[in-house]
C-alpha positions as CSV (number, residue, x, y, z in Angstrom):
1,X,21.5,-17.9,1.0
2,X,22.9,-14.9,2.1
3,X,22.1,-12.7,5.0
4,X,21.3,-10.0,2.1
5,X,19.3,-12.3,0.8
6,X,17.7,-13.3,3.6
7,X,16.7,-10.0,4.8
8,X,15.4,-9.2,1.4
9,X,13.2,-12.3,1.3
10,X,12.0,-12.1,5.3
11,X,11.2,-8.1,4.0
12,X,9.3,-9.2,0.9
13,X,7.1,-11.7,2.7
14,X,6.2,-9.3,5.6
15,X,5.2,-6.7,2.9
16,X,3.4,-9.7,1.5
17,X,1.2,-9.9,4.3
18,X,1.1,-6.2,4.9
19,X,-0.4,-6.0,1.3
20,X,-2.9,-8.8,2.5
21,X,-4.0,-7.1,5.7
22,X,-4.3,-4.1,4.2
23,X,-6.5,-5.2,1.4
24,X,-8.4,-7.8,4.2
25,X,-9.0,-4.4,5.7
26,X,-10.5,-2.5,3.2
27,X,-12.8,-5.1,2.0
28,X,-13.8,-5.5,6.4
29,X,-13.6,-2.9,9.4
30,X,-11.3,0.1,7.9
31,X,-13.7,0.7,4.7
32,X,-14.6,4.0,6.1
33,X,-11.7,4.9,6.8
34,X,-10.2,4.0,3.4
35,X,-13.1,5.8,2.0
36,X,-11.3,9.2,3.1
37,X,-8.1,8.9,0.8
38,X,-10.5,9.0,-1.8
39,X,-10.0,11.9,-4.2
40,X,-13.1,13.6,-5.3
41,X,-11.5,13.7,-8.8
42,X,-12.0,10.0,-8.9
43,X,-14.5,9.3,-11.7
44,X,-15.7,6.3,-9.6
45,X,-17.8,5.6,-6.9
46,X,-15.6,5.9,-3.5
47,X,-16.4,2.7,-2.5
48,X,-16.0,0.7,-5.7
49,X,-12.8,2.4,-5.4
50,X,-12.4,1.1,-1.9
51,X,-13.0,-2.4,-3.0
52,X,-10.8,-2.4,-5.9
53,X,-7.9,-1.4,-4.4
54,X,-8.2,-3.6,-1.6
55,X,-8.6,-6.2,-3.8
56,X,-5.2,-5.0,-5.7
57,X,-3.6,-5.1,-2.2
58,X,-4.6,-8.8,-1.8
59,X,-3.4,-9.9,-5.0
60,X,-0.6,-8.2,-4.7
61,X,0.3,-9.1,-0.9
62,X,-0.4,-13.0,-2.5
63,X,1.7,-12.4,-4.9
64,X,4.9,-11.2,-3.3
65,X,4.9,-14.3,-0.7
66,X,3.3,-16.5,-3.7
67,X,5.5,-15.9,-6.7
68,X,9.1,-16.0,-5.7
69,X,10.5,-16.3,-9.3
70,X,8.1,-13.1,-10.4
71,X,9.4,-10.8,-7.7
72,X,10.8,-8.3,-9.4
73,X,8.0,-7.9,-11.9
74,X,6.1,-7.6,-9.0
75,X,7.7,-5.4,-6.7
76,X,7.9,-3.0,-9.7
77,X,3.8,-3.2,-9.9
78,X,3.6,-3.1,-6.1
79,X,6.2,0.1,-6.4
80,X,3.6,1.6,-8.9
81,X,0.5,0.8,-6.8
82,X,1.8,2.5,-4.3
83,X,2.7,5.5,-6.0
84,X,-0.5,5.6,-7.6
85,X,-2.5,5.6,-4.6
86,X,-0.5,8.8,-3.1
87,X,-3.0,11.1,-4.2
88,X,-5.0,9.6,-2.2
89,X,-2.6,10.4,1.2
90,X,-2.3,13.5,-0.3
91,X,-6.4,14.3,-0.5
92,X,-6.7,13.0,2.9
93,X,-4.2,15.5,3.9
94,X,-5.4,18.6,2.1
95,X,-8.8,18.2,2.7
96,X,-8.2,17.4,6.5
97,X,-10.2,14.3,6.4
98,X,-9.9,12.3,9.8
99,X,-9.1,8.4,9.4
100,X,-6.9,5.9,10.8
101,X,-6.4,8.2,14.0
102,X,-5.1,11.1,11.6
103,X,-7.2,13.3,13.4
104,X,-4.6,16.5,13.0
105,X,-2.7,18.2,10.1
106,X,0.8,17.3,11.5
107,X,-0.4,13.5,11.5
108,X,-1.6,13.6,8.4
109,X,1.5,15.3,7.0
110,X,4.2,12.6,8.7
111,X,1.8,9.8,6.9
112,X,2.6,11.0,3.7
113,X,6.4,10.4,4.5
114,X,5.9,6.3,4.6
115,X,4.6,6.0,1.2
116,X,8.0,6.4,-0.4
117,X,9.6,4.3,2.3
118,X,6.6,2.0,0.7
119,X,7.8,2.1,-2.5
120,X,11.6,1.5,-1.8
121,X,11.0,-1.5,0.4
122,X,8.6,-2.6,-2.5
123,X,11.7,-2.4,-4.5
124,X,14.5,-3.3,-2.2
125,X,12.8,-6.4,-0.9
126,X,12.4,-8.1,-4.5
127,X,15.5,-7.1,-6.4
128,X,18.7,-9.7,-5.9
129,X,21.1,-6.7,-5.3
């Protein structure tokens, strides 16, 4: 192995258990704060959202430590999850909705910054090269 590959594999488990926490989170003592990245445009109940993508997170998280073989497959869906859940970052942000000690406009705007760094670590973690 590598130190490439090494890296890459040390970077996809600790995303991994990001993913898990995370979700462990939503589904446990951060639901309210999860429940503020929730767009009102949402045609579902904010918390089922909550719980559903929490349980995504999980899956995923199990997943990426879980299913070394799949990882590209799912790095890609873990590269789309998080894209798909920026609206959220972005709702929180317009709307000035305090969660996660993102009590000001500025904090909320340098939080929307890591969700691409997400999404390439997502990818660079579970690709070979």
């Amino acid at each position: 192995m590598t130190s490439s590959s090494a890296a890459r594999t040390v970077g996809r488990v600790l995303l991994g258990a990001a993913l898990v926490f995370a979700g462990t989170s939503h589904l446990t003592f951060a639901r309210k704060d999860f429940r503020a990245q929730v767009p009102e445009w949402v045609p579902l109940d904010v918390d089922t959202v909550v719980v559903l993508s929490g349980v995504a997170e999980i899956a995923l998280g199990t997943a990426l430590v879980a299913l070394p073989k799949k990882k590209e497959a799912v790095g890609s869906v873990a590269a789309a999850f998080f894209t798909a859940i920026f609206p959220g970052n972005i709702s929180q942000w317009l709307h000035r909705r305090d969660a996660f000690g993102l009590d000001s406009d500025g904090k909320r705007a340098v939080r929307l910054l890591f969700q691409p760094l997400l999404v390439a670590w997502a990818i660079w973690s579970t690709r070979a090269k």
